[in-house]
C-alpha positions in Angstrom: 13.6 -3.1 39.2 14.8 -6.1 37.1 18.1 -4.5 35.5 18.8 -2.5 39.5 19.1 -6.1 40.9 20.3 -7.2 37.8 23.4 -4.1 38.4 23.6 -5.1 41.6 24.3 -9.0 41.5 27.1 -8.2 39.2 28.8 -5.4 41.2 29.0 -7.8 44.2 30.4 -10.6 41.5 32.9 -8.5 40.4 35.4 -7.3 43.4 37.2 -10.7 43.9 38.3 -10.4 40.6 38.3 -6.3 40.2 40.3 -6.2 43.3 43.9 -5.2 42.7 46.3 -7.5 43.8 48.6 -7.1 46.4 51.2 -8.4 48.9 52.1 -7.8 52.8 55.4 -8.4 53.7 56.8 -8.1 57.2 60.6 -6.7 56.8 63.5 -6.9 58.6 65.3 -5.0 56.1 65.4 -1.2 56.1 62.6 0.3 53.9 65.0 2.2 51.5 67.2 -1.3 50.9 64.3 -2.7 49.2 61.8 0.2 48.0 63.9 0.1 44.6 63.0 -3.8 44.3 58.8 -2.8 45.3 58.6 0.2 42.9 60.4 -2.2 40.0 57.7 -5.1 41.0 54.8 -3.3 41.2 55.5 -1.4 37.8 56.5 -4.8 35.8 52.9 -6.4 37.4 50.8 -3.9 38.6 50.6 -6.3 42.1 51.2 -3.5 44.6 53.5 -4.8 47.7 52.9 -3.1 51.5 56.0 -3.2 53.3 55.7 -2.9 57.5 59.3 -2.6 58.8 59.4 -5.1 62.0 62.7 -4.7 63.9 62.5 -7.0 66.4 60.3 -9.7 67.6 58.8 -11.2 64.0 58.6 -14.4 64.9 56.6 -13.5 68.3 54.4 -11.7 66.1 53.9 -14.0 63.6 52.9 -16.6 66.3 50.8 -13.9 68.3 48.2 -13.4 64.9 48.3 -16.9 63.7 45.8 -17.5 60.9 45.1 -14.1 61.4 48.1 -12.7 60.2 48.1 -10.3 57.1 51.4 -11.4 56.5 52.1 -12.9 53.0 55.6 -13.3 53.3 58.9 -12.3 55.5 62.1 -10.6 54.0 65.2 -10.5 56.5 68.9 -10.9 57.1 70.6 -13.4 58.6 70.3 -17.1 58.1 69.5 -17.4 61.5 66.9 -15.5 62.1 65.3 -17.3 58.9 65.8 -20.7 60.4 63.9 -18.8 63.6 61.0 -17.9 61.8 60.6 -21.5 60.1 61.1 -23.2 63.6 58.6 -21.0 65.1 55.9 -23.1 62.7 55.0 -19.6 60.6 56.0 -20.6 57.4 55.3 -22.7 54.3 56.7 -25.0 51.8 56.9 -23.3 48.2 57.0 -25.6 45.2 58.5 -23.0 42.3 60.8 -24.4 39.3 61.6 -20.4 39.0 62.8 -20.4 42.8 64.6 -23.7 42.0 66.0 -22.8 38.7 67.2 -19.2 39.8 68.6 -19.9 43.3 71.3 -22.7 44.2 70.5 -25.5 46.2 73.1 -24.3 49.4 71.3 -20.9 49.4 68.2 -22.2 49.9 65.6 -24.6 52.3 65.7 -28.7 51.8 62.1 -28.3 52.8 61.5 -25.3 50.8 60.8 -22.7 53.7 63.2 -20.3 53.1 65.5 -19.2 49.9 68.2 -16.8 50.2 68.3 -13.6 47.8 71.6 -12.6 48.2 74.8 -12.8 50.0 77.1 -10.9 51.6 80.8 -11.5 53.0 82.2 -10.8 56.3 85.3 -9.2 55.5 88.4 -7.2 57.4 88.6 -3.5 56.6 92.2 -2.7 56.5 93.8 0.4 57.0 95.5 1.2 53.8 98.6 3.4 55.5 99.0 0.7 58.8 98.2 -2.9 57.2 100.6 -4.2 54.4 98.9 -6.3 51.7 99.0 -10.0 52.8 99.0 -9.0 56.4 96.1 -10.5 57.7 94.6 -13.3 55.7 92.6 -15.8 58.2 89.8 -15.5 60.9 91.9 -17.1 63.0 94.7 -14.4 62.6 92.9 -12.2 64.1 92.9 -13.6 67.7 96.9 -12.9 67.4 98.6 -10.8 69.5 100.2 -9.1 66.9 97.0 -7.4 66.4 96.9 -6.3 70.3 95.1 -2.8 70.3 94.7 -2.5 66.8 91.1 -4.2 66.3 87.9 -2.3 65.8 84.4 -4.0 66.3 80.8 -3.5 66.5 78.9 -6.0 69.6 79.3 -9.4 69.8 75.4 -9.7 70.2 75.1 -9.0 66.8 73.6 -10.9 64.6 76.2 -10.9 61.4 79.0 -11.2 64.6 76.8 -14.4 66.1 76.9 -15.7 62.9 80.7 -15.7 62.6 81.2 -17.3 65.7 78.7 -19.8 64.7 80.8 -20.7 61.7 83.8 -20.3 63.7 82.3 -23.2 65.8 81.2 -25.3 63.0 85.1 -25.5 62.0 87.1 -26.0 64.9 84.5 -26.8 67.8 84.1 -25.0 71.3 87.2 -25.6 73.2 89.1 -23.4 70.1 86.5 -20.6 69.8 86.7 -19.6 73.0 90.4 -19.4 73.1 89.9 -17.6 69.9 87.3 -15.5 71.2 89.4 -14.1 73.9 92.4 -13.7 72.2 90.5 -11.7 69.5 88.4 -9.3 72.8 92.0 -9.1 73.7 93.1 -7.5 70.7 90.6 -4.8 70.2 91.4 -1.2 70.6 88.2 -0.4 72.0 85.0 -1.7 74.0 83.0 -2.7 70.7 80.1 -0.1 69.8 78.2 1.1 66.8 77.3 -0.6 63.5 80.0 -1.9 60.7 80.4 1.4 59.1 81.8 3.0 62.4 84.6 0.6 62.3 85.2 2.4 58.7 85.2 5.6 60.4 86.9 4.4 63.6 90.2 3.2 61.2 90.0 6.4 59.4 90.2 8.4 62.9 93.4 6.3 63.5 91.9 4.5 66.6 92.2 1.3 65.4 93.8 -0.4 61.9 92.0 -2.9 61.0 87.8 -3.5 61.6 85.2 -6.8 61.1 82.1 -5.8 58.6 79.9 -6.7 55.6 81.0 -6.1 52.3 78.0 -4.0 51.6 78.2 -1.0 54.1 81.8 -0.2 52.5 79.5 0.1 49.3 77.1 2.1 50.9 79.7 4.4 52.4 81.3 4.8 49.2 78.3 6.1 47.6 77.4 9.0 50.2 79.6 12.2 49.9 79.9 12.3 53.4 81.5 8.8 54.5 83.1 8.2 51.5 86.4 10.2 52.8 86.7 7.1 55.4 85.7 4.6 53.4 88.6 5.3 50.9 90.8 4.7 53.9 90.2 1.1 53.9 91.0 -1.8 51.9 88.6 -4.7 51.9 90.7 -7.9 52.7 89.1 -11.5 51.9 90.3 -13.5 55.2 89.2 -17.1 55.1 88.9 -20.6 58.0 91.8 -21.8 57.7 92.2 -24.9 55.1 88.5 -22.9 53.7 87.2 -19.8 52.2 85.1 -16.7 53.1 82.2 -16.5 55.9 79.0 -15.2 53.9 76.0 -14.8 55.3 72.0 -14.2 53.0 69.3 -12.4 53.2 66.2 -14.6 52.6 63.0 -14.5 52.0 60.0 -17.3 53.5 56.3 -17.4 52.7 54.2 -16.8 55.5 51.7 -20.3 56.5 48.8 -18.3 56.5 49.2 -15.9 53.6 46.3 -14.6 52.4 47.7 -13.2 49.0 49.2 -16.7 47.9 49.5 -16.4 44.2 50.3 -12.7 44.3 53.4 -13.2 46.6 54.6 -15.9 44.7 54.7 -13.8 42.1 56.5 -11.9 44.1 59.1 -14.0 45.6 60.1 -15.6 41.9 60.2 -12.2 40.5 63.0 -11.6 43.5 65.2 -14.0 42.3 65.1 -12.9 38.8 67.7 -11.3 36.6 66.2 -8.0 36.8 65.8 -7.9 40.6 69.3 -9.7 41.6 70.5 -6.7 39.2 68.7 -4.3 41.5 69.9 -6.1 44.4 74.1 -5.8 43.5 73.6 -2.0 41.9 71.4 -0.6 44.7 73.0 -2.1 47.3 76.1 -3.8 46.4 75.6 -7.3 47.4 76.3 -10.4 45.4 73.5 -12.1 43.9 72.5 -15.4 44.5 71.2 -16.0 40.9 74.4 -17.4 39.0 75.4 -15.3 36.0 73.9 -12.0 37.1 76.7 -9.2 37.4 77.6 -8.2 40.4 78.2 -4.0 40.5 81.1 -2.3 39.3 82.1 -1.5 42.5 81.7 -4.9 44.1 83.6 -6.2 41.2 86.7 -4.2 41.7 87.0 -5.6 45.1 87.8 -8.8 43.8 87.2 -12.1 44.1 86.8 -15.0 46.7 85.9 -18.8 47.6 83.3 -18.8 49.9 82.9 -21.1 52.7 82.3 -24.7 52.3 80.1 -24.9 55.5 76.6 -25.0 55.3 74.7 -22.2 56.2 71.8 -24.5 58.1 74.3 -26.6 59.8 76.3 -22.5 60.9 72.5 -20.9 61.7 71.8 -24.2 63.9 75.2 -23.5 66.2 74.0 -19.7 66.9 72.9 -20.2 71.0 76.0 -22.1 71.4 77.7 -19.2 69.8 76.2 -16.5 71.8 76.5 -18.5 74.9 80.6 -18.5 74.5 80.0 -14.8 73.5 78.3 -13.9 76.9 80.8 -16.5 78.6 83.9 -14.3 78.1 82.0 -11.4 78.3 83.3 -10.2 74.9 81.4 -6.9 75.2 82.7 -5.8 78.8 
């Protein structure tokens, strides 16, 4: 009887620290963007990583469960809707000299709520046989008339489009952006529909010559059989604010407030923003990494190179109801 309750004092001693460890993370991104990044994690550290793919509505959700939340940390895209989860009171600070080290101060949180994993450009796709090199070089260009009928887009609403607008905002104020606005709605070929890759495929058709998108999905495209045809068509064109440099926008990563895997996403998020997963990051999906001397892919290197914007991505994230308020006001989408 001695050594059963003897047995049986140490099993029930021994889960907390038996237990495998783990970490929930609510994503915005697709599954397949960041399964390379979990299987990498999970074989380097054994911690295993549940990803729940949450489209819409995070913040509300997070709010809704509270400390109840399973939620260890958040992965998304946009600096916005990081700002949105952080102002919804969900998220916490994170003291790491790895997150600071490996991630520049303008690409990530003052307070330390939310650091950016890598970045992305909002570029022009050009139409090689329709656009001459040099043709179109500023955001501001492309409200134009030259360009009447030529212009491809996907909605306004969206978020990377928002974001633009945003920035466009932070550089030459209201009265400008919505002259620039509807000179650009005037110049577009088309009502604007589908994601950035159909504006690829829209320029290849010959409906339109050149198209707004993220650096990225051109990399995507050129790595499936299928759209790769299109995305040949295309050059990728580096416009820039005028008197500035190239709108880029992050995907980010925040810890949740309640978090009940603590050390084990921490792990987690300094691990992200190492030199082995900002590798993943720019050969998987051909973005740039935020980490400085990590490579970027052999692809994304051929497209050259840029100066990025000088405005800061808080102060652009903070202008977005503004921005989708001009949006809606000359009804860019109808």
């Amino acid at each position: 009887m001695r050594r059963l309750l003897l047995a049986l004092s140490l099993t029930t001693a021994l889960p907390v620290a038996a237990l495998a460890e783990e970490v929930n993370v609510y994503s915005h991104r697709q599954p397949e963007l960041i399964q390379p990044l979990v299987d990498a994690f999970t074989a380097e550290t054994g911690i295993a990583v549940n990803v729940a793919f949450v489209d819409k509505g995070m913040a509300e959700r997070l709010v809704a469960e509270g400390d109840r939340s399973p939620a260890d940390l958040i992965l998304t895209v946009d600096i916005a809707r990081l700002l949105q989860i952080v102002d919804a009171g969900v998220t916490q600070e994170v003291k790491s000299d790895v997150l600071e080290a490996n991630i520049p101060a303008n690409f990530r949180d003052e307070a330390n709520h939310w650091f950016g994993l890598t970045a992305r450009a909002r570029i022009v796709y050009a139409s090689k046989d329709r656009v001459k090199d040099g043709e179109v070089t500023t955001y501001e260009d492309l409200a134009d008339p030259k360009w009447k009928g030529r212009i491809c887009i996907r909605s306004g609403l969206n978020d990377y489009n928002v974001a633009l607008v945003s920035a466009m905002l932070a550089h030459h104020g209201a009265d400008y952006t919505k002259t620039w606005l509807e000179g650009l709605k005037a110049n577009l070929a088309k009502k604007p529909d589908g994601g950035d890759r159909d504006q690829v495929k829209s320029i290849a058709a010959g409906e339109c010559d050149i198209g707004i998108g993220n650096t990225y999905y051109i990399g995507q495209m050129m790595n499936d059989p299928e759209q790769r045809p299109a995305a040949e068509t295309v050059r990728i064109v580096f416009p820039t604010f005028e008197g500035d440099g190239t709108h880029l926008n992050i995907s980010g990563v925040a810890m949740t407030k309640s978090a009940p895997n603590h050390d084990a996403a921490l792990k987690f998020m300094e691990w992200l923003s190492s030199d082995e997963a900002q590798k993943i990051y720019a050969e998987t999906n051909n973005e740039y990494p935020v980490k400085p001397g990590v490579a970027r892919s052999e692809l994304v290197a051929s497209w050259g190179e840029f100066t990025p914007d000088s405005k800061s991505l808080t102060e652009i994230a903070k202008l977005r109801p503004e921005a989708l308020k001009l949006i809606e006001t000359v009804d860019f989408d109808g």
